[in-house]
MIVO-481895 format. One record per atom (N, C-alpha, C): residue in one letter; x, y, z. Coordinates in steps of 0.05 Angstrom, whole numbers. Each point is the difference from the previous one (the first is absolute). Layout:
<nuvos>
A_X_Y_Z
...
</nuvos>
This chain:
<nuvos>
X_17_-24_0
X_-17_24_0
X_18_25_0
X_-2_15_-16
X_7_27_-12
X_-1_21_27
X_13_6_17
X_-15_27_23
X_17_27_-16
X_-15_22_8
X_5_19_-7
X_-11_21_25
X_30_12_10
X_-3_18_17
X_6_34_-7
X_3_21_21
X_10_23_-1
X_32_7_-13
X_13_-24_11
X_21_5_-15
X_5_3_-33
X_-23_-27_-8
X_-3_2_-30
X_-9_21_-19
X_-21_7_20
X_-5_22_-8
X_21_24_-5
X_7_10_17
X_26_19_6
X_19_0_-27
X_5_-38_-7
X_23_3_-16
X_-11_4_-29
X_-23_-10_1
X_-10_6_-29
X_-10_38_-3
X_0_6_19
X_1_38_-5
X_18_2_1
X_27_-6_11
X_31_13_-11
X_-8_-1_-26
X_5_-33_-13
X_9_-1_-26
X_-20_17_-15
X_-25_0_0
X_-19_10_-9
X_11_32_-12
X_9_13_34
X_7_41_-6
X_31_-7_-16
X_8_-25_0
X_31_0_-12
X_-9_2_-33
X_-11_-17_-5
X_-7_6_-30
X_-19_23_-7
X_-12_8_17
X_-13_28_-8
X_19_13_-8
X_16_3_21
X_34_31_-7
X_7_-4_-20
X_9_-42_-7
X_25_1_-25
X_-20_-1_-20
X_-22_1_-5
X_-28_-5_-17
X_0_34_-13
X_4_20_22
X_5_24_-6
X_19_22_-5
X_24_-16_6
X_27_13_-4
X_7_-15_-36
X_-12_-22_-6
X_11_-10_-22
X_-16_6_-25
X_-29_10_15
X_-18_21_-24
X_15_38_-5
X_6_0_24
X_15_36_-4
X_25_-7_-21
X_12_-20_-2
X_31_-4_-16
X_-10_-18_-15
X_-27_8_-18
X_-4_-20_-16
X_10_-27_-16
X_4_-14_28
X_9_-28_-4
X_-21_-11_12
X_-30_-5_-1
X_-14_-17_9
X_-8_-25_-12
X_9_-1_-25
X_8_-28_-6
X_12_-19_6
X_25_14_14
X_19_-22_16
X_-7_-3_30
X_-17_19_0
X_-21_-7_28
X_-9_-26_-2
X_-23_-9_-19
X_-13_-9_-3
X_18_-34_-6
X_20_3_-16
X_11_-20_-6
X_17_-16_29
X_12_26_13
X_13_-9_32
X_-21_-19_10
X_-23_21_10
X_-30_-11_2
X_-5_-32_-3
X_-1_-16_-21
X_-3_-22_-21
X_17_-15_16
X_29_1_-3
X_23_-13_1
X_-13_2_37
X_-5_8_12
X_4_-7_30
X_-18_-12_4
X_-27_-3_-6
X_-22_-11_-3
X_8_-33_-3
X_7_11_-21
X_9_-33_-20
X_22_-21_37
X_17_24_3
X_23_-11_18
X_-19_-11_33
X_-22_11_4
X_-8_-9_24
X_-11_-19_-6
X_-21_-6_-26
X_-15_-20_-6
X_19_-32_-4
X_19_7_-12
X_22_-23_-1
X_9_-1_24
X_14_6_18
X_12_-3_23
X_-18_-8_20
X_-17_16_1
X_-18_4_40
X_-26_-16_-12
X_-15_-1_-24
X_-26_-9_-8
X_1_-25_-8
X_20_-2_-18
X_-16_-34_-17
X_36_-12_11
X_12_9_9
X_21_-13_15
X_22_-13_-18
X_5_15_-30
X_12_-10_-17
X_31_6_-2
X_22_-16_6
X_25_2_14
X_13_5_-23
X_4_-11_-15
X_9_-4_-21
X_5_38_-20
X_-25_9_-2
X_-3_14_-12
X_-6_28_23
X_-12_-6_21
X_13_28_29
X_29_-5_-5
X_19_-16_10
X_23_7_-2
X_15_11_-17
X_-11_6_-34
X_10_16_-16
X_-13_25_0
X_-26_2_10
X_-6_32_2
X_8_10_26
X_16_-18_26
X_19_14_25
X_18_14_-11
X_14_-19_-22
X_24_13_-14
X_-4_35_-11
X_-21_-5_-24
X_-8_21_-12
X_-5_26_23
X_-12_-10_28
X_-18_22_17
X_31_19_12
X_21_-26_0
X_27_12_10
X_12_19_-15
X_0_-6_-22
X_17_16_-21
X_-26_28_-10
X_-9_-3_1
X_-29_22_-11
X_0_14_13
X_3_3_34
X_-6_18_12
X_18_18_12
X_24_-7_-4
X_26_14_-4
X_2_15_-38
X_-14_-13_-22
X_7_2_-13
X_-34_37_-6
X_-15_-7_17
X_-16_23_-1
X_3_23_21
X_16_-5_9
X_21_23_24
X_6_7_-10
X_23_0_-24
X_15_5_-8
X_-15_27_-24
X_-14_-6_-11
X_-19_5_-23
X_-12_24_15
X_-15_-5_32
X_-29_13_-2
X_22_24_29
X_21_-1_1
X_10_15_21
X_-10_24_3
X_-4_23_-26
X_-7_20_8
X_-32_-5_16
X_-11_-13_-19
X_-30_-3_11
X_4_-12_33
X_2_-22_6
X_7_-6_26
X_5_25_22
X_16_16_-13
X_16_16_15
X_-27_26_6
X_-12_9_-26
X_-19_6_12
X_-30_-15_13
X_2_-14_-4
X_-22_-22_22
X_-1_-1_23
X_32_-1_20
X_18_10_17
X_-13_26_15
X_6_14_-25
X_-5_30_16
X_-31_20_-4
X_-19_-23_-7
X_-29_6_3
X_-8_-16_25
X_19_-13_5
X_-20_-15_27
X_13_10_23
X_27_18_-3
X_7_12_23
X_-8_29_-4
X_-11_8_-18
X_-20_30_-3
X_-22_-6_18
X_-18_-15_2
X_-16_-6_13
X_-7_3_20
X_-23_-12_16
X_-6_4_33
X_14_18_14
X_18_-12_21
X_7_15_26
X_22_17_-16
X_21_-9_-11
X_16_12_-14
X_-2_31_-5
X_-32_-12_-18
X_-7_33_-13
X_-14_10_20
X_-7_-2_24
X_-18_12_16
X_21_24_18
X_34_-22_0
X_14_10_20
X_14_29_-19
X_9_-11_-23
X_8_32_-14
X_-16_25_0
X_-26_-15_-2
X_-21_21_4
X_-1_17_20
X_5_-10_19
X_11_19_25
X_18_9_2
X_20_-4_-20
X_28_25_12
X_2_16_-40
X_-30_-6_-6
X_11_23_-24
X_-11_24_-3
X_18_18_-4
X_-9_23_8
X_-16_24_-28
X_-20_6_4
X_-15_19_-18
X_17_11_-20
X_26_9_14
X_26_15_-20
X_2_-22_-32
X_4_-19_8
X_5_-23_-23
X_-29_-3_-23
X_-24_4_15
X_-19_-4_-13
X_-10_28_-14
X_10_28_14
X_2_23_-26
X_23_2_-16
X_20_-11_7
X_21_-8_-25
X_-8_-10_-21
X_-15_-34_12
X_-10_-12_-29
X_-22_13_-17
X_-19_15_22
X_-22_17_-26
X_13_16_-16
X_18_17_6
X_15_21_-19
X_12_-12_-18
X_15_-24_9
X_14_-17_-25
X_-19_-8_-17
X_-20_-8_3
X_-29_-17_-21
X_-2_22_-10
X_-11_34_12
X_-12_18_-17
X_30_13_-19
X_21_-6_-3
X_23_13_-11
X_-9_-28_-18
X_5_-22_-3
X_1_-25_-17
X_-31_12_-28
X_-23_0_12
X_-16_6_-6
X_-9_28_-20
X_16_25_14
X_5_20_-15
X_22_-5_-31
X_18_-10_18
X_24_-6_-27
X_-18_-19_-30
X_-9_-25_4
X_-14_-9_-4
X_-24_13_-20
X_-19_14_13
X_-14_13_-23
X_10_19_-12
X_22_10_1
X_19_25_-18
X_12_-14_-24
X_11_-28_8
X_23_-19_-22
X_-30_-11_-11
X_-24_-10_6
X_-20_-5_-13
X_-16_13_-28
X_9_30_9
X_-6_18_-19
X_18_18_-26
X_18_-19_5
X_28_8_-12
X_8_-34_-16
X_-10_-17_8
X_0_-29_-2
X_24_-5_8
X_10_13_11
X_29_-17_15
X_3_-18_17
X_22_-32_-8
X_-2_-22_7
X_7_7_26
X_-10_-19_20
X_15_-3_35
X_-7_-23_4
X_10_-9_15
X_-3_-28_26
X_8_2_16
X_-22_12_29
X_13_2_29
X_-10_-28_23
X_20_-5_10
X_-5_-27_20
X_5_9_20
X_-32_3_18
X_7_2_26
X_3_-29_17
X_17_2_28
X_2_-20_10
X_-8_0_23
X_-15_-27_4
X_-19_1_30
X_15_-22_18
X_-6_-26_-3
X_11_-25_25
X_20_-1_-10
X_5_-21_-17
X_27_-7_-12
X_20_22_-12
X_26_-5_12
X_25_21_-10
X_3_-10_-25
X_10_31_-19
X_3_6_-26
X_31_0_-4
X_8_-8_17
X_34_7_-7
X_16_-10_-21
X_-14_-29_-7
X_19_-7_-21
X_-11_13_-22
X_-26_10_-6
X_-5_13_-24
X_10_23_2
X_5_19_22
X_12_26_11
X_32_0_-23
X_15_-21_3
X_25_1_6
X_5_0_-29
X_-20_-16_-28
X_-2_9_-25
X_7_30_-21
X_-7_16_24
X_-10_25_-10
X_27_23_17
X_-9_15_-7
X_24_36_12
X_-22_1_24
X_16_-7_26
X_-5_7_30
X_-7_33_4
X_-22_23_3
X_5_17_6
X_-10_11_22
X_-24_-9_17
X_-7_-7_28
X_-6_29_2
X_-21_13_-22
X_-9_28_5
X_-31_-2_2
X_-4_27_19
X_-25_7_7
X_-23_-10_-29
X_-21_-10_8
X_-25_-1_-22
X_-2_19_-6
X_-1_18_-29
X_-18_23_-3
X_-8_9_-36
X_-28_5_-1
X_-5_-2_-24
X_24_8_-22
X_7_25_1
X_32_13_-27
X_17_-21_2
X_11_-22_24
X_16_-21_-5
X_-5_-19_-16
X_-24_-16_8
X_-15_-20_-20
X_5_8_-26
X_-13_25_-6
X_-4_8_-28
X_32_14_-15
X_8_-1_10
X_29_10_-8
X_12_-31_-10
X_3_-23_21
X_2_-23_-4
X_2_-12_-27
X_-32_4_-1
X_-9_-16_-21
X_-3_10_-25
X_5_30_2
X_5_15_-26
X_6_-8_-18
X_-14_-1_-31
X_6_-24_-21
X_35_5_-6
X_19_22_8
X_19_-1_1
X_21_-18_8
X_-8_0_26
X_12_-5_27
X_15_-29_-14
X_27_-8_13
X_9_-24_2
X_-13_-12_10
X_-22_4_22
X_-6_-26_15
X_-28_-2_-2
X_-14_18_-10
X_-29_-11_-17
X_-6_-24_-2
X_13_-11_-13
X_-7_-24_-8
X_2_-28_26
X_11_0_19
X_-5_-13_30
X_-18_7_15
X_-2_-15_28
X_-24_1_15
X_17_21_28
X_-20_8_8
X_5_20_32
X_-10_-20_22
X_18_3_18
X_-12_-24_20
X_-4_25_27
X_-24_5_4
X_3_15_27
X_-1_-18_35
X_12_3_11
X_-4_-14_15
X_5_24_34
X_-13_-10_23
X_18_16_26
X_-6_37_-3
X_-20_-1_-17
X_-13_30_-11
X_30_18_-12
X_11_-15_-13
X_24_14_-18
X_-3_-22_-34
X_10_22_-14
X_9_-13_-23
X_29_-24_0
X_-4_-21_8
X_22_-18_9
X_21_7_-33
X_-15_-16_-21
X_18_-1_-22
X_-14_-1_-31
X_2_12_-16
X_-11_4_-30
X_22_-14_-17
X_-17_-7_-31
X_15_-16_-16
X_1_-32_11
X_-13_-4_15
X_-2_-33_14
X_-5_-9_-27
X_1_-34_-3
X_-4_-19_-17
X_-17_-22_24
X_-24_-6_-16
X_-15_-14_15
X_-17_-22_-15
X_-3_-28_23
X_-2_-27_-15
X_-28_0_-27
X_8_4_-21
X_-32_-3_-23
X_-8_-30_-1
X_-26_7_-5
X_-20_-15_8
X_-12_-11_-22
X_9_-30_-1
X_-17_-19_-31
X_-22_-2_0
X_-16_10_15
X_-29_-4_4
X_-14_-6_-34
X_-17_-18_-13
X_-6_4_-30
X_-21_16_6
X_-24_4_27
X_-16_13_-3
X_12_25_-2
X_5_10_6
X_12_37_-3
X_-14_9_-29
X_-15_15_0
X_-5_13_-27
X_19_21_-20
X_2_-21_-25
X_28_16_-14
X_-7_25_0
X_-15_19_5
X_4_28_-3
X_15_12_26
X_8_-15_15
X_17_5_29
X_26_-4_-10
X_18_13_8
X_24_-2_-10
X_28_-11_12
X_16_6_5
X_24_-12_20
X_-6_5_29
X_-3_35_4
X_3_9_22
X_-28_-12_8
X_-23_-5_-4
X_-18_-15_21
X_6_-24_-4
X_21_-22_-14
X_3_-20_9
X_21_-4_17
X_17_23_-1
X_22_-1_31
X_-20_1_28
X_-22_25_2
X_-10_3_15
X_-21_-27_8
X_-3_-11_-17
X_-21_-20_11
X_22_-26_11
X_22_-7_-12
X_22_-18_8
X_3_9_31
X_7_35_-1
X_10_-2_29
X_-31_-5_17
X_-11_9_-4
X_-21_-8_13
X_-3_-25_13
X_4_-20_-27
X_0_-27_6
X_20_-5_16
X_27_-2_-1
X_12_-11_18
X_13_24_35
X_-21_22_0
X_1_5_19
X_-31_19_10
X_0_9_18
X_-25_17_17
X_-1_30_-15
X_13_-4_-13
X_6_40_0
X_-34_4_-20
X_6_31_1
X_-24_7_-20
X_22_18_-19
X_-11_-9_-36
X_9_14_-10
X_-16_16_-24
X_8_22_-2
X_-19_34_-25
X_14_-6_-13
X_-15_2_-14
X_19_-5_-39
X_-17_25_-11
X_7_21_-17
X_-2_15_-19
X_2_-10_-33
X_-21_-4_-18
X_5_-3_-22
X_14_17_-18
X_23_-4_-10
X_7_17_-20
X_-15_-6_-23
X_-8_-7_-15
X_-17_-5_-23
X_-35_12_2
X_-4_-10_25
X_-30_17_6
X_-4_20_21
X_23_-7_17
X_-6_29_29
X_-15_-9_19
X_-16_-34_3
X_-11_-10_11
X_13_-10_27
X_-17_13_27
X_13_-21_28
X_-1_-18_7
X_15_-13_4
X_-9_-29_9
X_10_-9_27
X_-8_-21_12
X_17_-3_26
X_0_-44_-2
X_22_-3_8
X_-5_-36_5
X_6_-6_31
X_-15_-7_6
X_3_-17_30
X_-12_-29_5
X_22_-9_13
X_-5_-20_4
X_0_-27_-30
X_4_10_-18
X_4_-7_-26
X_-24_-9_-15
X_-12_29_7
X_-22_9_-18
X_-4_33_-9
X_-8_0_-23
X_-1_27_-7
X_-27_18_12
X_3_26_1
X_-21_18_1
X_1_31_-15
X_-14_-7_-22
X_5_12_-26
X_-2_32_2
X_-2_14_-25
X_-14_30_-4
X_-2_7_20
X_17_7_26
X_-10_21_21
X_-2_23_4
X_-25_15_4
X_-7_38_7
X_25_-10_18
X_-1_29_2
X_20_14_32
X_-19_-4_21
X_-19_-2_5
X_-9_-12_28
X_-2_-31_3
X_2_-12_-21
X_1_-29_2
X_28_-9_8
X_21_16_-11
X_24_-3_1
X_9_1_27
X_-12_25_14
X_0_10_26
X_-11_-21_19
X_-22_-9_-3
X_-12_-17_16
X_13_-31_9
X_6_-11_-26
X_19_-22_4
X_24_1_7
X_17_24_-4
X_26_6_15
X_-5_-3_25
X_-26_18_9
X_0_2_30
X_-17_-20_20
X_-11_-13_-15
X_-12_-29_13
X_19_-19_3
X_24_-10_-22
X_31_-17_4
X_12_7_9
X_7_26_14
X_26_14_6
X_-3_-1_22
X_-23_20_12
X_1_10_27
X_1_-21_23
X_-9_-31_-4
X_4_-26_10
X_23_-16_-2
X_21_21_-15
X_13_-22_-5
X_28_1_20
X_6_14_24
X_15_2_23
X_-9_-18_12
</nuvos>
């Protein structure tokens, strides 16, 4: 006879919220195919091993479970890494920062959103290309270190000077991070996605890549149409007014200490 207690319970909600996360971290880095395939293959491995008790053929998917899961560490590190640092954003964690952060930090970040936002609809109307990445949980440093370090104040004439169709460094991404301009001219991971609609061009497939393999939010300016866009979470949000623009800056941002 089969019993089934509290404990079972318990363990079937771990695994349960465990595949929720990697169910959702592997749809933002559009690899949920190899979700689904991981998925299969473990299925397959409990049913042979623990269910129909088949030795022969569990002992070559032990092998496989050994080598695969070192061999998807290796692969899914960035992701992992932020998986990591959404579950220590969380609960008490975020309850305890909450208490020692001070108002000063949170009119920093509005002025920075409304400078991003001003610059933004000026290069909109001029169609001048940009890609700014702000950064929330996860550190930007290795994409920082791509680009010319200049660790200056946010302010609309910088952005737009930046990105001036002149400028040497137009053509890279701005990573703001710590309410300063960390570094411009960044190179950032592009994104094979096939859905992407070809009228989107490089710079929203950097932005949607970094997206994918990290937290940040990133503004893309069309050069071709002057159109805003923003990707988070490694999805787009198209044609933005300046209050839409405004609104989603300041709904991702201001949470994100």
């Amino acid at each position: 006879m089969i019993s089934f207690g509290i404990k079972d319970l318990i363990d079937i909600i771990i695994i349960a919220v465990m595949l929720f996360y990697i169910y959702k971290m592997m749809k933002s880095s559009g690899t949920l195919s190899l979700f689904y395939g991981v998925l299969i293959f473990f299925v397959l491995w409990i049913l042979a091993s623990e269910i129909f008790d088949m030795r022969l053929t569990g002992s070559i998917l032990d092998k496989f479970m050994g080598i695969g899961l070192i061999v998807l560490v290796v692969l899914f590190q960035d992701q992992i890494k932020r998986f990591l640092i959404d579950i220590g954003s969380h609960g008490r964690m975020r309850y305890f920062r909450r208490l020692f952060r001070h108002d000063r930090e949170a009119e920093s970040r509005r002025k920075d959103i409304s400078a991003v936002v001003y610059a933004c609809m000026s290069m909109s109307k001029t169609k001048t290309g940009a890609l700014i990445v702000f950064q929330r949980k996860m550190p930007l440093t290795n994409f920082e270190d791509t680009g010319d370090m200049i660790d200056a104040d946010v302010n609309v004439r910088l952005i737009e000077n930046i990105f001036f169709k002149n400028s040497p460094l137009h053509d890279g991404a701005m990573i703001i991070a710590d309410n300063k301009i960390k570094s411009v001219g960044c190179i950032l991971p592009v994104s094979h996605n096939m859905d992407v609609p070809k009228e989107l061009g490089l710079r929203h497939r950097a932005a949607l890549g970094m997206s994918q393999a990290t937290d940040a939010v990133c503004v893309i300016v069309s050069e071709e149409t002057g159109n805003i866009s923003v990707a988070i979470d490694g999805e787009f949000k198209i044609r933005l007014s300046a209050q839409d623009l405004d609104h989603i800056l300041s709904q991702t941002l201001q949470g994100a200490d």
